[in-house]
C-alpha positions as CSV (number, residue, x, y, z in Angstrom):
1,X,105.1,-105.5,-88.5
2,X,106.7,-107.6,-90.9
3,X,109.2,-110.6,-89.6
4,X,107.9,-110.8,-86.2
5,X,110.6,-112.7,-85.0
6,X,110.8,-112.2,-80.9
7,X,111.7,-113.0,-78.3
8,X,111.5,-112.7,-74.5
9,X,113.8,-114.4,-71.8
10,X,113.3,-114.1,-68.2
11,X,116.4,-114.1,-65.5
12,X,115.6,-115.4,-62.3
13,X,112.8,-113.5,-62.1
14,X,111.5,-113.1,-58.3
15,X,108.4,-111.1,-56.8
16,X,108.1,-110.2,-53.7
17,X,105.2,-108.1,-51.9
18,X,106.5,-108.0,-48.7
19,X,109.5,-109.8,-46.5
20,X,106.7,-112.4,-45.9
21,X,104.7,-112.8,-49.0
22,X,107.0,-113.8,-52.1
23,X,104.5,-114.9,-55.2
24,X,107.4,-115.8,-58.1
25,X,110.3,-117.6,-56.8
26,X,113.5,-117.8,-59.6
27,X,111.7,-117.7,-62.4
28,X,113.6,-118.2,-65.6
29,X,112.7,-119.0,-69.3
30,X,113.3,-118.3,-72.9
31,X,110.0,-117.6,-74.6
32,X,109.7,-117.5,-78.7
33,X,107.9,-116.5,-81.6
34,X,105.6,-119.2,-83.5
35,X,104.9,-120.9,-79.6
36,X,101.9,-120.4,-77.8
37,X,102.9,-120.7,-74.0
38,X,100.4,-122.1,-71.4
39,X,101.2,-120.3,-68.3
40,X,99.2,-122.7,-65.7
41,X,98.7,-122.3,-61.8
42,X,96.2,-122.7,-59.6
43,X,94.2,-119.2,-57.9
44,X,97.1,-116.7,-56.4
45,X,99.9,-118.9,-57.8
46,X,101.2,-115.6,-59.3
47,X,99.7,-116.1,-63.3
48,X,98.9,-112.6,-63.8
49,X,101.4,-110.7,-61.8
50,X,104.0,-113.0,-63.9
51,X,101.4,-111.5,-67.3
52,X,102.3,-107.6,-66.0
53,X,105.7,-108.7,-65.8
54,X,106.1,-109.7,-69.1
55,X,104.4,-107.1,-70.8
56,X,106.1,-104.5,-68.7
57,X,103.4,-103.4,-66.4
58,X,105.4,-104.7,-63.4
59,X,109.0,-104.3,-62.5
60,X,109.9,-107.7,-60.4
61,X,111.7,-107.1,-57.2
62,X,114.9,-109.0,-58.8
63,X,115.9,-110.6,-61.9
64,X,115.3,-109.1,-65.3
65,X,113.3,-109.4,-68.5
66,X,115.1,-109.0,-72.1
67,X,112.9,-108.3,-75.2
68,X,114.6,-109.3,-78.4
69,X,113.2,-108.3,-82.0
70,X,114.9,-109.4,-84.9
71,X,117.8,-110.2,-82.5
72,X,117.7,-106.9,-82.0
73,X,117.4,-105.5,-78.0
74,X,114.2,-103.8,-77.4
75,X,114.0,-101.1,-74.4
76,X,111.4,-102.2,-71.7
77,X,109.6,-98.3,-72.3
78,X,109.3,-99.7,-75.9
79,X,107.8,-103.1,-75.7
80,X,104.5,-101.9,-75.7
81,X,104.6,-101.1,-79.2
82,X,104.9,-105.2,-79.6
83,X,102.8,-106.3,-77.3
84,X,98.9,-106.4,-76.4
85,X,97.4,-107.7,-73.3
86,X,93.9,-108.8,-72.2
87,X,93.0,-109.5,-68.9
88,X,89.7,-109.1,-66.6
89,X,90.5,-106.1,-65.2
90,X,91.2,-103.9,-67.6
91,X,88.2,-102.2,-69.5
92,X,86.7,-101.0,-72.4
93,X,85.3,-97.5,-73.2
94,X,81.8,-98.5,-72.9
95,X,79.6,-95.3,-74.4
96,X,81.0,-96.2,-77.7
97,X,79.3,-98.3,-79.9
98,X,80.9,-101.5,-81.8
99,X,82.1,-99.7,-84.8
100,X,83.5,-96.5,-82.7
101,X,85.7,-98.7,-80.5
102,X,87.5,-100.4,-83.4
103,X,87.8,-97.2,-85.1
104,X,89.6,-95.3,-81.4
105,X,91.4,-98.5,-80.8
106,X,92.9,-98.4,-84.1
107,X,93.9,-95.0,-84.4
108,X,96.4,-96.3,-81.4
109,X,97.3,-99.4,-82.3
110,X,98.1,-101.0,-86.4
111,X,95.9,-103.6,-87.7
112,X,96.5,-106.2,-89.4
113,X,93.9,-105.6,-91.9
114,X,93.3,-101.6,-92.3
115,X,91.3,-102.0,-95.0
116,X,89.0,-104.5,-93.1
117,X,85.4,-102.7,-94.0
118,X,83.1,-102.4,-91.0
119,X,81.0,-105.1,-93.1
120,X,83.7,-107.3,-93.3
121,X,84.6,-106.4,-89.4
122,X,81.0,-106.9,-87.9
123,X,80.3,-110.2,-89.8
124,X,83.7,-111.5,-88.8
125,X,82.4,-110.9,-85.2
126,X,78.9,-112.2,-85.8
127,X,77.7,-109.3,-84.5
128,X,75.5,-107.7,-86.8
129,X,72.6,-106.7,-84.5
130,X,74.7,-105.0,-81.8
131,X,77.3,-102.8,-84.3
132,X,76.0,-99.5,-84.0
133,X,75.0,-100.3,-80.1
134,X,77.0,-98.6,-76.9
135,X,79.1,-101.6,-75.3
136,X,77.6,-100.9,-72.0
137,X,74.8,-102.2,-73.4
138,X,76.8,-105.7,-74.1
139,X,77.0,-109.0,-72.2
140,X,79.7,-110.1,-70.4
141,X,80.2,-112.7,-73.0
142,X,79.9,-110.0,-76.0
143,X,82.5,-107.6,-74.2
144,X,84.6,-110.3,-74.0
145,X,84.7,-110.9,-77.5
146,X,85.1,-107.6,-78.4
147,X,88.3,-107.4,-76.1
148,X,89.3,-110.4,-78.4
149,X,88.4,-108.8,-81.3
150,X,91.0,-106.2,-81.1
151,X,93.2,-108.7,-79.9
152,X,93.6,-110.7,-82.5
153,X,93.2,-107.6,-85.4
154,X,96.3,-105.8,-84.0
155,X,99.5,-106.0,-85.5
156,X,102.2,-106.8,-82.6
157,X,104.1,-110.0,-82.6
158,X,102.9,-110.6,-78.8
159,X,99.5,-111.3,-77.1
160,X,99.4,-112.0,-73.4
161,X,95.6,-113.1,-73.0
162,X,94.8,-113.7,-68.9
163,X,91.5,-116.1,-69.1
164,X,90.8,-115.5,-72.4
165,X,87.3,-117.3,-73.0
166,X,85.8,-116.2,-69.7
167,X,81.8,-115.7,-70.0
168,X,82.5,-116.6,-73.5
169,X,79.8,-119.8,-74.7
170,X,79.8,-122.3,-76.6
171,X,79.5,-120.9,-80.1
172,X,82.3,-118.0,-79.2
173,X,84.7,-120.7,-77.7
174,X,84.9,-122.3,-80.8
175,X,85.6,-118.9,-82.7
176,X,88.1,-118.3,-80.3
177,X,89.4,-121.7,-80.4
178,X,89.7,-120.8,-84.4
179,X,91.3,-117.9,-84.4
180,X,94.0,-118.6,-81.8
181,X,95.1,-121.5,-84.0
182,X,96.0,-119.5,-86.8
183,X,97.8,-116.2,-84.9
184,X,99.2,-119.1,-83.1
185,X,101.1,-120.0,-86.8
186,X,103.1,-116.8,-86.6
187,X,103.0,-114.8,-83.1
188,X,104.2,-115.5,-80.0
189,X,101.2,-116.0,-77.4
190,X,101.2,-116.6,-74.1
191,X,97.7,-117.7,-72.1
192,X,97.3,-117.6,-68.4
193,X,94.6,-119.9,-66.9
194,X,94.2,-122.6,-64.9
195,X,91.2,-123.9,-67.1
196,X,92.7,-126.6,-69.1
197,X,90.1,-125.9,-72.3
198,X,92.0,-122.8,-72.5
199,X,95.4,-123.8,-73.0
200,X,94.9,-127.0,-74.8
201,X,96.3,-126.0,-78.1
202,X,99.4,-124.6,-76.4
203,X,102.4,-126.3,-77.3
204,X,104.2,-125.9,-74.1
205,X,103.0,-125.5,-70.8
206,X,104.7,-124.0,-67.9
207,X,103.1,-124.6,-64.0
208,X,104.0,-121.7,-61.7
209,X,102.4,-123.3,-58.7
């Protein structure tokens, strides 16, 4: 996508679970591309059911969410096309192999380089001795990166990443840490944590505690 100018505003935004149990309280904010958007909270403040909200997964009991692309309006059904979302809970087709996932993931989802060879894609990962191995096979910390991986090699102007360097180490942190500044240059990103290593390079933060 090219001009990925968007944009996402939030209007009074309120969830509610039960008469008793409200997690989001008025929530409101304009978010835009070229920002990367701390969203910060301590445990059951409401981070990720704010992340499903965003990207669509969640209708919020009130309020409303308008997607803007190009100053154009995009339809809620729609914004998946512009979006991609990590988070701990959702998976990964583990009885493919390195290679195979890239290949099914991108037969969904543009990438940003389609004529990335898988030489080019498997040093890029450092990952050399696990390519042609099933991901159930993988570390928590390699699965992690994979989920990463295809993050940051699809073309959408939005990434919602929930804990993003979780069972990552040292080593992957800092290739993380790299990578994130540069999509950071010309997406919009949002990261939901409550570690503060993960959000440091966000240039606004927003506490939903």
């Amino acid at each position: 996508m090219k001009n990925q100018l968007i944009s996402i505003t939030l209007e009074n935004i309120r969830q509610q679970f039960s008469y008793e149990h409200c997690i989001i309280k008025h929530f409101s904010y304009h978010f835009e591309s070229c920002n990367t958007y701390g969203i910060i909270g301590k445990n059951g403040c409401g981070k990720s059911t704010l992340m499903k909200i965003i990207a669509g997964y969640c209708l919020p009991t009130y309020g409303k969410v308008i997607y803007r692309y190009n100053n154009k309006l995009i339809d809620k059904e729609q914004f998946y096309q512009y979006s991609i979302i990590l988070a701990p809970d959702l998976y990964l087709i583990e009885e493919l192999n390195v290679l195979d996932l890239f290949k099914f993931h991108f037969h969904f989802k543009k990438s940003k380089f389609p004529h990335f060879s898988k030489k080019e894609l498997i040093s890029w990962l450092d990952m050399d001795a696990y390519a042609n191995k099933p991901v159930y096979t993988l570390s928590s910390g390699l699965k992690q990166k994979l989920k990463l991986g295809l993050c940051f090699l699809t073309d959408v102007p939005v990434l919602l990443l929930d804990e993003p360097t979780v069972y990552l180490d040292e080593k992957n942190v800092k290739w993380y840490n790299e990578n994130i500044q540069q999509l950071a240059k010309q997406k919009l990103i949002f990261i939901f944590s409550n570690n503060s290593k993960e959000y440091q390079h966000c240039n606004k933060t927003i506490s939903i505690d």
